[in-house]
N, C-alpha and C positions, 0 to 999 in steps of 0.2 A: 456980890463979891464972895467968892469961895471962902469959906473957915477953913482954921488950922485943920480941922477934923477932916474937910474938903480934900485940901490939897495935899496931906498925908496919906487918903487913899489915892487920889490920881499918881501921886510919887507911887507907891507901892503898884500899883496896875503896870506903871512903865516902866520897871524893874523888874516883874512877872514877866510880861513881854521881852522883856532884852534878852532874860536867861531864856527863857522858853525858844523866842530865837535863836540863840548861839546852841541849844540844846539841841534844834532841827539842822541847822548847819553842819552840826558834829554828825549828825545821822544821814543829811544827805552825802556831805563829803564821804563816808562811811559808805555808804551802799554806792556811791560812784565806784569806788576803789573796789570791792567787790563786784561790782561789774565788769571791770577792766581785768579784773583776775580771773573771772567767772569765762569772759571770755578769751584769755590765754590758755585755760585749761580744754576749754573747747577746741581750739587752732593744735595741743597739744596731744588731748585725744586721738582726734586725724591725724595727726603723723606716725603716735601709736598703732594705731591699725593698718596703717601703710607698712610699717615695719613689718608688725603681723605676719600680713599679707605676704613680703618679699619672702621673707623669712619662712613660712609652712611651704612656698613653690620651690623655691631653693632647695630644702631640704626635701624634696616630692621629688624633684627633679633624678636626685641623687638615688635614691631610693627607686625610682622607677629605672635607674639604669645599672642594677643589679646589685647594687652596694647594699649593706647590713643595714639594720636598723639604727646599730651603734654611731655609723659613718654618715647616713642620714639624718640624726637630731643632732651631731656635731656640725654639721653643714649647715644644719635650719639657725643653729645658735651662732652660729661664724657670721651668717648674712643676719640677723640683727643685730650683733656688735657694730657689723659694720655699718649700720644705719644707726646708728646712736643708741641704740638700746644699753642696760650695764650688765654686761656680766662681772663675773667674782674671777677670783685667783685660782682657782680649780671648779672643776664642772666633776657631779656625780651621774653616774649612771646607772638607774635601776633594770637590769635584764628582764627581771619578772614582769613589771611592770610597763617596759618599753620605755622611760621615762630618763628625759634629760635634765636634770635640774642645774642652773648656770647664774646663781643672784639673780635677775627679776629675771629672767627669759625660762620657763619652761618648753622644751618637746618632747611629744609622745606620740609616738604609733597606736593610732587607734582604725576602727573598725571608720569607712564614711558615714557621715549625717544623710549623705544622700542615697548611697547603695552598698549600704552594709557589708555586700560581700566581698567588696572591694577596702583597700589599705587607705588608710590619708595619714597624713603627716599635721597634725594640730600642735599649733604654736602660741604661747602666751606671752605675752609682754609687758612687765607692770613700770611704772613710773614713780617717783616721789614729786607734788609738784610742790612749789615753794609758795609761799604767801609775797606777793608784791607789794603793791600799796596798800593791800587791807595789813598787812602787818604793821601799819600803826597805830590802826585800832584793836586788831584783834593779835592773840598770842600763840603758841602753839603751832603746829606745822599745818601744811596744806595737806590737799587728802591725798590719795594714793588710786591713782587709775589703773587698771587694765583693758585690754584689746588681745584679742581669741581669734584667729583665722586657721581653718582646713581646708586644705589641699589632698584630693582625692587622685590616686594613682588609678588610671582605668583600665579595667582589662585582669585587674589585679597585678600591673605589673608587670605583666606575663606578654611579650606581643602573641598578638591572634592572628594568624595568616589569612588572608583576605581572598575569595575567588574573585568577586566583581570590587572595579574599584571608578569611579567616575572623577577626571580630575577636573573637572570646570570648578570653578570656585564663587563664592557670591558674589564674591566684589566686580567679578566678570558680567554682573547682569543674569545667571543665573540662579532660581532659586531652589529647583531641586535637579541634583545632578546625576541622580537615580532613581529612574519613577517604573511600578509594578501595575499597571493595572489591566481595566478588565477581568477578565474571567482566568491570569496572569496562575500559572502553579509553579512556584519557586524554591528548590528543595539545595540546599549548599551542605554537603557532607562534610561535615569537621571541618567547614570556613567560614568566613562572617563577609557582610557586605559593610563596603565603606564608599564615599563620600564627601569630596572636599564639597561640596554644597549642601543641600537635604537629601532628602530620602520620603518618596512618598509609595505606598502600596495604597490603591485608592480600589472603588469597585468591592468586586468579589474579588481579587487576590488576595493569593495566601502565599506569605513566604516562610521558608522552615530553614536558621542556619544558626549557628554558633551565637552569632550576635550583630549586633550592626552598629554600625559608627559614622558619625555623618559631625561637620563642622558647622553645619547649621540642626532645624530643627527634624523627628522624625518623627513621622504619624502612617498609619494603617496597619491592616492586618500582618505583622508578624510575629512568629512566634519562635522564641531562643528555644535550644534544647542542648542539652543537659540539664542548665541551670535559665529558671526562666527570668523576666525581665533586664536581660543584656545586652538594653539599648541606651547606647551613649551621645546623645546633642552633644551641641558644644565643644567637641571633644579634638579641635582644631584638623590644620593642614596636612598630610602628606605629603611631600615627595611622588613624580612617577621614580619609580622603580626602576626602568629601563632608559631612563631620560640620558645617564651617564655612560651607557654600556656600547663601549666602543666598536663593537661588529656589528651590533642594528643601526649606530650613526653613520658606520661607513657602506653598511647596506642601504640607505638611505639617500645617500650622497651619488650613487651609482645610478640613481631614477634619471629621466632625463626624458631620449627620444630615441625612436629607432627598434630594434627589435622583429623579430619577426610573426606573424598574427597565427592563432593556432585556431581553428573550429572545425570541429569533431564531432557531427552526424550522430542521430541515434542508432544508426545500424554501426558506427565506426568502432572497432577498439585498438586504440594506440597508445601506446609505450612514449612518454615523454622523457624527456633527459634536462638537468639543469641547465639553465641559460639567462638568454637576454629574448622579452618576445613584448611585444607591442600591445597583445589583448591574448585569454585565453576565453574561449565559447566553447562550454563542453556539453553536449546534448547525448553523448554515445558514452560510450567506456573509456577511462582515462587511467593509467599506470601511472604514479611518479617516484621514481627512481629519487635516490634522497640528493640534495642538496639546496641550493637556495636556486630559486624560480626571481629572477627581477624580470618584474612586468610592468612596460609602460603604456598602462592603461588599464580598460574595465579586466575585471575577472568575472565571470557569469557562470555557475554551476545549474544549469539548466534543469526542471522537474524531472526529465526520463535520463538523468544521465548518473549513472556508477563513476567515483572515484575512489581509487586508495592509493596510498603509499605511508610508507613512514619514514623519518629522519628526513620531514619536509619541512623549507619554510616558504615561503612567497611573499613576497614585497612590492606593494603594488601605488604605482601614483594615482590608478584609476579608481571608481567605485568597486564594487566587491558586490555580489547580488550571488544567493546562496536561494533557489526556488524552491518549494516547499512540492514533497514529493522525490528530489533527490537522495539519491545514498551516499552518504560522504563518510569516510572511514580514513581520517588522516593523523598524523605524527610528526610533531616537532622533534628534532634532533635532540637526545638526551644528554651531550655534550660530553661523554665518559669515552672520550678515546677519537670523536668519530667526527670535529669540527678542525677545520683547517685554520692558517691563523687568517687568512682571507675573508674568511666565512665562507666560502665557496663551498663547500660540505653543509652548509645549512648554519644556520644562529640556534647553537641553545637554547629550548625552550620556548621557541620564537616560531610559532606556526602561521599566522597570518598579520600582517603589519602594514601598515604605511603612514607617511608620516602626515598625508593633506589630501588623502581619498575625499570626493564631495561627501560621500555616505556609505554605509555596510550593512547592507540589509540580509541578518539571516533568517528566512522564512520553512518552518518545520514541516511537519506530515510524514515522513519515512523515519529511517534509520539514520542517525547523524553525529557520527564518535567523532568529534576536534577532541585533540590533548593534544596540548601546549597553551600558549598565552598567544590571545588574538588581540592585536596591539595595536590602537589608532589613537594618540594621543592628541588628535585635533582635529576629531572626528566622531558623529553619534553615528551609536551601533544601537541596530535595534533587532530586537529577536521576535517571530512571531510564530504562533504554531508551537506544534512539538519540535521546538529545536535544536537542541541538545543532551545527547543521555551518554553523561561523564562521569556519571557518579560513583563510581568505580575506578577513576585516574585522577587524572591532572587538568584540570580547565581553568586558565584564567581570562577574563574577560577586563581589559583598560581602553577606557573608552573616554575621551572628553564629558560626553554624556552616554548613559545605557539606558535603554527601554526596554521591558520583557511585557510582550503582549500574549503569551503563549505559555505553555509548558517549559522547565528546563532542569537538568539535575548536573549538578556542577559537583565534581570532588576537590580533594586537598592531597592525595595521593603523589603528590613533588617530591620526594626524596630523589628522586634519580631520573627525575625527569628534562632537568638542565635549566627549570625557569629559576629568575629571584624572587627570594619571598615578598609578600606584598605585607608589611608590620601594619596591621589594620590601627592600630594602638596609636601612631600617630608620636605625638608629644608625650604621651602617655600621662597627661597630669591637667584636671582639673580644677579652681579655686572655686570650691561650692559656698562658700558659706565664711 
């Protein structure tokens, strides 16, 4: 039978106990409630950095389409307001600094994380969070988050006129929509290669141009000049350029049947005039007098055969085969005086096109001046050999996909040439970081 002495410690042990319980209860209720905080602030960060995010594109956006710096971190702090973010009753604007300050939303113009010589637009955005259920155990405010995103403008903002431009896209199943290889010599004078898929120089190729821009990823030998490393992945879609241009749709539209067949003999030289002709075979000497050539069918510039003209375009539903050993010396319409509104004087710019050619193969070895833009937008063009020496005018090359298995020197010399420029820049705005 327990003594007093007994039963006085078991009392006091089950009093130790009760408090000692109620004291873990207070602790775990406690750290539950910090939990549930713990993870609001978490669900709250990510919307912070989503804001972020909107907010340095926004303002990149702006910025990369010509506007000030001042108009750009007004714009980056307008689209986090308008995701919840707080701004104050006035915003400061430091000039020297580039810097917008707005109650929790900072922007500023800086240098990219990812290629410095390039602009971004870096955006901060802080929060106050509040205490929930832990505020009944604990006192004092919740902490104070921020979320940091830059938006990098490519190109530096600047668009880059494009010689070659390949529009098959990845989502099409293609994965690079400009490839250089083999023993490939690739030289683009003041233009950049772009890309709505990749871009691969594989082999010994060597490419030499402003820069290159590809919507997916780009690997091989090329090398930027002026400024080196002026390769931009990622760096989204374009636009064809001529997709909207009403003389090449109605040039376009005029394909069909019928026409009459032109082949021309190596010993022949004849003087051609614009028309409607079924196939042109040129093996001899050909003249063309300017205007547009619609041709329903192949076009075949044969190895022993001379051609020239200028204020040429030709528009063809057929293949296009260009043999390596021809002289071709041709000229799209420079569009200063000299296009009808028919197009029947030739398309602007517009030297060889069509809209669903099987293929366009131009194969080098001779002498070979195109200046204009050789335009298959749903069609690979492939070049092999010494195929083109432009580098002195205007060449542009739009192709669903391009291949250069050869030699080729491409210029940017378009001022007065009649083509549209190709803005290689794209979106002009990456979110690096």
């Amino acid at each position: 039978m327990p003594t007093p002495t007994t039963r006085s410690l078991i009392t006091d042990q089950r009093g130790s106990i009760a408090i000692l319980g109620g004291i873990l209860f207070v602790v775990l209720i406690g750290t539950a409630a910090l939990a549930v905080d713990l993870g609001n602030w978490y669900v709250a960060r990510a919307d912070l950095q989503r804001t972020a995010d909107a907010a340095s594109i926004g303002g990149a956006f702006v910025l990369a389409g010509g506007a000030g710096g001042e108009v750009a971190a007004n714009a980056a702090a307008d689209t986090a307001e308008l995701n919840g973010a707080a701004g104050g009753a006035s915003r400061g604007w430091n000039a020297a600094s580039q810097t917008l300050s707005d109650n929790m939303i900072t922007a500023q113009l800086v240098p990219s994380p990812r290629h410095p010589a390039n602009q971004a637009v870096e955006v901060t955005v802080s929060n106050h969070l509040p205490l929930l259920l832990a505020q009944v155990f604990m006192s004092g405010d919740g902490p104070t988050i921020s979320a940091s995103s830059w938006s990098e403008i490519i190109g530096g903002g600047t668009p880059s006129p494009a010689c070659v431009l390949a529009l098959a896209q990845a989502g099409q199943g293609v994965v690079n929509g400009l490839t250089i290889g083999g023993n490939a010599t690739l030289n683009l004078n003041g233009c950049t290669l772009r890309s709505n898929a990749g871009i691969d120089a594989f082999g010994s190729a060597a490419v030499t141009a402003l820069g290159a821009y590809a919507a997916g990823n780009i690997s091989g030998n090329i090398t930027t000049t002026p400024q080196a490393g002026q390769l931009f992945s990622n760096a989204g879609v374009i636009a064809d350029p001529y997709g909207g241009n009403q003389l090449v749709q109605q040039a376009f539209a005029k394909l069909g049947s019928g026409g009459t067949p032109v082949s021309i003999s190596p010993h022949q030289s004849v003087t051609l005039s614009p028309g409607t002709y079924s196939s042109l075979d040129i093996k001899g000497t050909a003249t063309l007098q300017p205007g547009t050539y619609v041709v329903n069918g192949p076009v075949t510039f044969d190895s022993q055969a001379t051609i020239g003209g200028s204020g040429v375009t030709i528009v063809t539903s057929g293949t296009v085969t260009v043999n390596g050993g021809a002289t071709v010396n041709l000229s799209a319409p420079s569009g200063n005086g000299d296009d009808e509104e028919d197009g029947s004087a030739g398309l602007p710019g517009i030297l060889l096109a069509s809209p669903n050619a099987a293929s366009a193969t131009i194969n080098g070895g001779s002498s070979q001046t195109l200046q204009g833009a050789i335009y298959f937008p749903n069609t690979n063009i492939t070049f092999t050999g010494n195929s083109i020496n432009g580098a002195s005018g205007c060449t542009q090359v739009i192709g669903y996909t391009v291949t250069f298995r050869g030699s080729a020197n491409l210029g940017s010399s378009c001022a007065n040439a009649g083509t549209t420029a190709i803005n290689s820049v794209g979106s002009g705005v990456v979110l690096v970081q």
